[in-house]
C-alpha positions in Angstrom: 0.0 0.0 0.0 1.3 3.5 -1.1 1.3 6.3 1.2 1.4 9.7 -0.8 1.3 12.0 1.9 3.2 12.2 5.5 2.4 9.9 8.2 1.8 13.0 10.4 -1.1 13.6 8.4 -2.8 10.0 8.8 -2.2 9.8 12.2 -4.0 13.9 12.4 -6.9 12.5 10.5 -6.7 9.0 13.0 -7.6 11.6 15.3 -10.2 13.1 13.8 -11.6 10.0 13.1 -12.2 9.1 16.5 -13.8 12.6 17.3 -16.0 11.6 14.7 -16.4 8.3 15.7 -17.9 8.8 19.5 -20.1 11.5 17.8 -21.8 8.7 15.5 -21.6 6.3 18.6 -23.5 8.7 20.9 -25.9 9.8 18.6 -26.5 6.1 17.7 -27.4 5.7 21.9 -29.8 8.5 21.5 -31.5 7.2 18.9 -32.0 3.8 20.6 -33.7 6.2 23.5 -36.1 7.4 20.7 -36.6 3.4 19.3 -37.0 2.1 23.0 -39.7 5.3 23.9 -41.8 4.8 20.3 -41.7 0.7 21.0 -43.2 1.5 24.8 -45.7 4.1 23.3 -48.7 1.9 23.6 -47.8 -0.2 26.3 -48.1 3.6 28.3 -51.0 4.4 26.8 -53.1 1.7 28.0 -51.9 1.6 31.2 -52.3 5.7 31.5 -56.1 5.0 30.6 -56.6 2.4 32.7 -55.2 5.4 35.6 -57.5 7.8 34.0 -60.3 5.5 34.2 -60.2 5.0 37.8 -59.2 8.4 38.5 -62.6 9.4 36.7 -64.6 6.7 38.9 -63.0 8.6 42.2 -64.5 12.5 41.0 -67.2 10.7 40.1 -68.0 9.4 43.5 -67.1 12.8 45.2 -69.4 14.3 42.8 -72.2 12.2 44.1 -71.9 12.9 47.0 -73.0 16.7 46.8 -70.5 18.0 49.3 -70.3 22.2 49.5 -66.4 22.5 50.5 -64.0 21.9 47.8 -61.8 18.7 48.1 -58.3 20.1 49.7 -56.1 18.3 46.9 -58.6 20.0 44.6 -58.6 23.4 46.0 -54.8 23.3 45.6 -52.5 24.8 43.0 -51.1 22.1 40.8 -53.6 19.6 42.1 -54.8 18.0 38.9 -51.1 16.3 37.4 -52.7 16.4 33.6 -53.3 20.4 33.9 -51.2 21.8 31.1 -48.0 23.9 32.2 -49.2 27.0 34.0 -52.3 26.0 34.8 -53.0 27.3 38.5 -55.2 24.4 40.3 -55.4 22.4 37.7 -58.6 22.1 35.1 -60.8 25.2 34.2 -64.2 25.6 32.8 -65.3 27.2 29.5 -66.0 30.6 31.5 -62.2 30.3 32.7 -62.8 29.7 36.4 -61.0 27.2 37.8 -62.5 23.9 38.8 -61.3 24.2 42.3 -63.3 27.9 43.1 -66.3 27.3 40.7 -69.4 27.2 43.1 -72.0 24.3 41.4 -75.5 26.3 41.6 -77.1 22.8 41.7 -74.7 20.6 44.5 -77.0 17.5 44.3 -77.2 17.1 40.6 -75.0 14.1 39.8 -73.7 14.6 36.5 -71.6 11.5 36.4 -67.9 10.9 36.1 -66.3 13.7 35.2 -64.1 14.1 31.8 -60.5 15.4 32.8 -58.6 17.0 29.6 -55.9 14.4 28.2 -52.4 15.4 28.8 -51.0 16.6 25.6 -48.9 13.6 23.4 -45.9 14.8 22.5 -45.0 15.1 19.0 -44.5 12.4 16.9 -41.8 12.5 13.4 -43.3 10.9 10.4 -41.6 8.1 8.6 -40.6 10.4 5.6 -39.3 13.3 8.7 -37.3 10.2 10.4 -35.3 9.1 7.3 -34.7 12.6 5.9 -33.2 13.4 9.6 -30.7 10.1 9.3 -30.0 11.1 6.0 -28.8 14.7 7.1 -27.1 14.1 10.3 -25.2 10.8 8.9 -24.4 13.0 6.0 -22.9 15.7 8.6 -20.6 13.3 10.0 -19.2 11.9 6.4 -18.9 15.6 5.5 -17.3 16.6 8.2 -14.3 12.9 8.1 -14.1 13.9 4.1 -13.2 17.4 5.1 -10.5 16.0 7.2 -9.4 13.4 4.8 -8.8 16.3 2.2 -7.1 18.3 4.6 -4.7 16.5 5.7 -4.0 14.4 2.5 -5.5 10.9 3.0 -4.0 9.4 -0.3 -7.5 7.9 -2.4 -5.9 4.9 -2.7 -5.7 4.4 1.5 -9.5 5.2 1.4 -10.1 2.1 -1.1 -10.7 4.3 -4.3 -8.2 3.5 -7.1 -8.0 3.4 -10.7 -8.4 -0.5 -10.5 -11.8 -1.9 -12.2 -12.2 -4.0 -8.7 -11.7 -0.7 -7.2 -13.9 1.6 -9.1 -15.2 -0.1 -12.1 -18.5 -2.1 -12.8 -16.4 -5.7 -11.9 -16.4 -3.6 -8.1 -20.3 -3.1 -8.7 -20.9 -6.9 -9.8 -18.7 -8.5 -6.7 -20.6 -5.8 -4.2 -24.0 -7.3 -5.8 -22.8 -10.7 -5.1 -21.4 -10.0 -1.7 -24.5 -8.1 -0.6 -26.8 -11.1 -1.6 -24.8 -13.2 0.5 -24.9 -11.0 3.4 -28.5 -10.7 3.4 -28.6 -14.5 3.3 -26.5 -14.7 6.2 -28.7 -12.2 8.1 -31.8 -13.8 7.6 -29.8 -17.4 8.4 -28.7 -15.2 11.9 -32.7 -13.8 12.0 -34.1 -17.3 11.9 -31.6 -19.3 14.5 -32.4 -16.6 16.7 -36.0 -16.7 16.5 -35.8 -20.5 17.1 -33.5 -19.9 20.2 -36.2 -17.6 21.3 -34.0 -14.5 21.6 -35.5 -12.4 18.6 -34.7 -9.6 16.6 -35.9 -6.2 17.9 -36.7 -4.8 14.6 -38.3 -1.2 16.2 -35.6 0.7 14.5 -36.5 -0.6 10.8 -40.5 -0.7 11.7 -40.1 3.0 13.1 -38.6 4.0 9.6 -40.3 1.8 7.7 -42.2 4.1 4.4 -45.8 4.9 4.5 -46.0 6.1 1.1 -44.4 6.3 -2.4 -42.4 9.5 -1.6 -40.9 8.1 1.4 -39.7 4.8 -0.3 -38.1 7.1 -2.8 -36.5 9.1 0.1 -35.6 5.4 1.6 -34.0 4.1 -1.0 -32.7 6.9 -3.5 -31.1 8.7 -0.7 -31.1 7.5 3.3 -30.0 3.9 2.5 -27.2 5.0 0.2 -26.0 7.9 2.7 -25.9 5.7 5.1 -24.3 2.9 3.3 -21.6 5.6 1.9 -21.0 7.2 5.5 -20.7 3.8 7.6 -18.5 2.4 5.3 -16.0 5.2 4.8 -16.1 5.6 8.7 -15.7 1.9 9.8 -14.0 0.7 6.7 -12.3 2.9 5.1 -11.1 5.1 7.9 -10.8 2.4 10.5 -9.6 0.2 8.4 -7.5 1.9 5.9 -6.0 4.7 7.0 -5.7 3.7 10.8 -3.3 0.5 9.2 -1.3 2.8 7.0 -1.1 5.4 9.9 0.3 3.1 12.2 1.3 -0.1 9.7 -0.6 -2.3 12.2 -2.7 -5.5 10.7 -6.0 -4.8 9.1 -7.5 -7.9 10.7 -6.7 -6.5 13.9 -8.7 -3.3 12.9 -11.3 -4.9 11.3 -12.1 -6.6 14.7 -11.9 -3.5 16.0 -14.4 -1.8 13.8 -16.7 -4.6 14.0 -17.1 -3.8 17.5 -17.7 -0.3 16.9 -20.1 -1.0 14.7 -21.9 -3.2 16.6 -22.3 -0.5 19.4 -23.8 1.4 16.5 -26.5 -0.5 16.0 -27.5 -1.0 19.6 -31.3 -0.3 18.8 -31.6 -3.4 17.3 -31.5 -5.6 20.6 -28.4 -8.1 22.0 -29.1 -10.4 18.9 -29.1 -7.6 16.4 -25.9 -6.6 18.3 -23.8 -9.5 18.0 -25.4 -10.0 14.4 -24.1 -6.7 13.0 -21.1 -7.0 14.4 -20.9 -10.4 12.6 -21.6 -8.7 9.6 -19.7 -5.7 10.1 -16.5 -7.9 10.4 -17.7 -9.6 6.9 -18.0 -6.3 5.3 -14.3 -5.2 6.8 -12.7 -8.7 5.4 -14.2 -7.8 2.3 -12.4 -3.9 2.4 -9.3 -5.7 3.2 -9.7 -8.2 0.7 -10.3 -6.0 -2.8 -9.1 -2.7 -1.1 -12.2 -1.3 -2.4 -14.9 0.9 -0.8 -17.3 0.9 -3.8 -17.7 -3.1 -3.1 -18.2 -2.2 0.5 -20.8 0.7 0.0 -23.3 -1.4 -2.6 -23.1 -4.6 -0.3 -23.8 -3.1 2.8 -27.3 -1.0 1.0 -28.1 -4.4 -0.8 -28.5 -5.7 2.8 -30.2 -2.6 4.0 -32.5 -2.4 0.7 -33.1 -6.1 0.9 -34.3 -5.8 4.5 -36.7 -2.8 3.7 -38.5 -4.5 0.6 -38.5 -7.9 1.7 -40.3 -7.2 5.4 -41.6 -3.7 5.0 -42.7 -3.8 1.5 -43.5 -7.1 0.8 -44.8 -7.8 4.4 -42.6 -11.2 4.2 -41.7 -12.9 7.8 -38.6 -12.2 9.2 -37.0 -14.4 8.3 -38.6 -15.0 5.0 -39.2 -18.9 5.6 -40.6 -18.3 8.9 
């Protein structure tokens, strides 16, 4: 492997890359926060209306029983925990006045339970909203590791782009086909033992982004899948891989270890199984860097897998895995 440029340089970018490589990493953890709050979502809701239920059957009782003075958690500011922020003793009427200092002119009408206003939901991102935000902020971080690359002269050829047709040309395209067919094999092999082990897959990730409409499948697949095919491969493969072995002429196995395990911490949204299966297939996709030195065969196997996994399940509605 050439080096065209100083090895102060590589080892500058090295440390770049591992600025920009706890930044993906803690993003990644956030988002798994977001995944593990949207998969809860109606687990919460039916246990919040099971509280409001009986918290309805409670006023309703008090109602009933006609009494003149106000109810002392009632009378109190912030008594009512669904009032809305500000909202000084809790519910009001149409008139404004607030439920605890409103005077019934009729005390022994029983109007029955009485309808507390729903706490606001918080706002939800569509499908199309969710993939156009990976999209941007996985592009941010490949922006900001090419900027580096370029200033501090990572030679191409360290990267995995060359002039050589396995490098660039369509025989690249062709293996990365192949290689991506076989990986999505091998995932849906991993899917299935696990399912039969009874530790399954926790797809929420892929079911939170999956398309609910002709645009967003054409925002899934013309451009989230193949930024984020592009970005994780130039970060864990390319950079990790690459220019980490040239910077310190260390073994690329040893790296691509390394990297597997990174990207498995990447990916924790997808469960303990999804874990150890990317990392599985993160260590396939580094032998096959280090094997044709290429990051075009990389970048079209790993969206094949991703594309794969989107039509097969999402679109198609298929088991996962298909023969289950």
């Amino acid at each position: 492997m050439t080096v065209g440029s100083p090895e102060t340089d590589l080892v500058s970018f090295v440390w770049l890359l591992g600025f920009v490589l706890s930044g993906f990493l803690i993003l990644a953890r956030l988002s798994q926060g977001v995944v593990d709050d949207e998969s809860d979502e109606d687990d919460d809701g039916a246990e919040a209306d099971h509280g409001l239920e009986g918290d309805h059957g409670a006023r309703g009782d008090h109602g009933a029983r006609g009494d003149d003075e106000p109810d002392p958690d009632e009378s109190s500011p912030g008594a009512h925990p669904l009032a809305p922020d500000g909202a000084v003793g809790g519910r009001t009427f149409e008139d404004g006045q607030p439920a605890a200092r409103r005077v019934d002119p009729n005390p022994d009408r029983d109007d029955g339970p009485v309808a507390l206003p729903r706490a606001a939901e918080p706002p939800t991102l569509t499908p199309g909203l969710l993939l156009l935000n990976v999209a941007l902020t996985q592009g941010l971080f490949g922006a900001i590791l090419a900027g580096g690359a370029w200033y501090f002269g990572v030679p191409l050829d360290v990267l995995g782009v060359s002039g050589a047709p396995l490098s660039t040309g369509l025989p690249a395209v062709a293996v990365g086909l192949g290689f991506g067919v076989v990986l999505w094999v091998g995932n849906e092999l991993a899917s299935g033992l696990a399912a039969e082990s009874g530790a399954d897959y926790d797809e929420g990730l892929r079911e939170l982004l999956a398309p609910d409409g002709p645009r967003a499948w054409a925002l899934l697949l013309g451009a989230t899948l193949p930024v984020i095919a592009v970005v994780e491969e130039f970060i864990f493969r390319a950079a990790v891989v690459g220019a980490t072995t040239a910077a310190f002429d260390t073994s690329p196995w040893a790296l691509a270890v390394l990297s597997s395990v990174a990207f498995a911490l990447g990916h924790g949204a997808q469960g303990r199984v999804g874990v150890a299966v990317t990392g599985a297939l993160g260590f396939a996709l580094a032998a096959g860097f280090v094997l044709t030195n290429s990051l075009l065969v990389v970048v079209v196997a790993h969206y094949l897998v991703n594309a794969l996994e989107f039509l097969v399940h999402e679109g198609l509605g298929l088991p996962d895995p298909v023969w289950g």
